[in-house]
N, C-alpha and C positions, 0 to 999 in steps of 0.2 A: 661921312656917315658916322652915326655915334656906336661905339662899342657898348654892347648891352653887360647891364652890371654879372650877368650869369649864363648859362647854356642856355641854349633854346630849349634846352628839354625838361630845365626845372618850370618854365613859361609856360609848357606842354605840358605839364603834370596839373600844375596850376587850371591850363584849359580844360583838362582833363576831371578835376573836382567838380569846377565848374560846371560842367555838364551834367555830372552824377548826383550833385547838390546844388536844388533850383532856390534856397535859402540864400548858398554860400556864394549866389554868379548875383544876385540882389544886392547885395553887400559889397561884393565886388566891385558891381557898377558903381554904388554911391561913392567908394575911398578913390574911384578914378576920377573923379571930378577935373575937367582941366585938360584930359587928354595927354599926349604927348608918350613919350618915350615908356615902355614899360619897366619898373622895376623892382626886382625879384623877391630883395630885402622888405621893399612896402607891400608886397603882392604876400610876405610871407605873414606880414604883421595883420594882415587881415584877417589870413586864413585862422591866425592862434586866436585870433578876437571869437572868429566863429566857433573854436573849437570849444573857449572857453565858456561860450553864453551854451555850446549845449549842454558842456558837462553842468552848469550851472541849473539850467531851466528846464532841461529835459535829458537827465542823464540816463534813463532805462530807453532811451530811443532808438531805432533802428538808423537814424543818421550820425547818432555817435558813432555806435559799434559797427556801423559802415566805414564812417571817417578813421575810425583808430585804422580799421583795418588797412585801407587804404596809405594811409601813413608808413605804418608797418611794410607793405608790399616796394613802398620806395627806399625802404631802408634796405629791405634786400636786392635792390635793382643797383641799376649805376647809376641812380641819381646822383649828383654833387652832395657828397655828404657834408661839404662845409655848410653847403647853404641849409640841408635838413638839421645841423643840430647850431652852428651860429643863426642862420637866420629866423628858421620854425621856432625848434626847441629854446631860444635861449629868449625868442618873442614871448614863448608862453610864459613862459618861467618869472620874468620882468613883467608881463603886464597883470600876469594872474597873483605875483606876491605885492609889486604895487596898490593893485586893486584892493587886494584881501588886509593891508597896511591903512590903506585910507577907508576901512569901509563902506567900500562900492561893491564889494566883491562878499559873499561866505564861502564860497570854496578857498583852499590854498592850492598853491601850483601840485602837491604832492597827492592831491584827489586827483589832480588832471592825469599827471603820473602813472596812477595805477592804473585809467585807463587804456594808457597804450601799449605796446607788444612788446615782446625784452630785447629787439632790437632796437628800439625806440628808446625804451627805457636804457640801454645799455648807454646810447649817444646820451640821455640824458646824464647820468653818471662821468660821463666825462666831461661835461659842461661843471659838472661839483669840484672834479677833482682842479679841474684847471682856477676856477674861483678859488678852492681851496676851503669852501663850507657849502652847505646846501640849501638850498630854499625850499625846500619841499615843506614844512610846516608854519613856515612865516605867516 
């Protein structure tokens, strides 16, 4: 039997959005192409994908300011913070400054930023200090 790359409970959170956002389980399906083993780190890079097309296309939305929230509520739980700020946060950050780099993107990661709660935003901050610069306006 394979060791899954994360808890079952970051999987559970992940099932969990998915429920709450009939957007984010659409999207979900597509990046699962293939089937097989779940994992956490691809599961995480979708969800910043989604988070970043809402702040993008519909940022006064009731699914942003659900999802931030949401986000938030897992920074205060015992989810595996590695996986919320290496996997989520450092997803966002990489594909939101990538994006905004090649112009595919007008938001920068530091709009995404202000979005979410200062716990979030705190794990964010240590994803800078550990790079040792910020992406927030790239």
């Amino acid at each position: 039997m394979a060791t899954p790359d994360y808890p079952d409970e970051v999987l559970g959170f992940i099932d969990h959005l998915r429920e709450r956002f009939p957007d984010f389980d659409r999207r979900w399906h597509s990046d699962q192409l293939g089937g097989g083993e779940r994992l956490a780190y691809v599961e995480a890079g979708t969800l910043a994908m989604y988070l970043a097309d809402l702040m993008e296309f519909d940022p006064e939305s009731d699914a942003l300011r659900s999802l931030s929230q949401e986000i938030e509520k897992a920074f205060a739980s015992e989810l595996d913070k590695d996986w919320l700020v290496v996997g989520l946060l450092e997803s966002i950050q990489n594909m939101v400054a990538n994006d905004h780099i090649d112009g595919s993107r007008s938001i920068t990661p530091g709009d995404v930023k202000r979005h979410l709660g200062p716990l979030a935003q705190a794990g964010w901050a240590t994803l800078d200090e550990s790079w040792g610069n910020s992406v927030d306006d790239m």
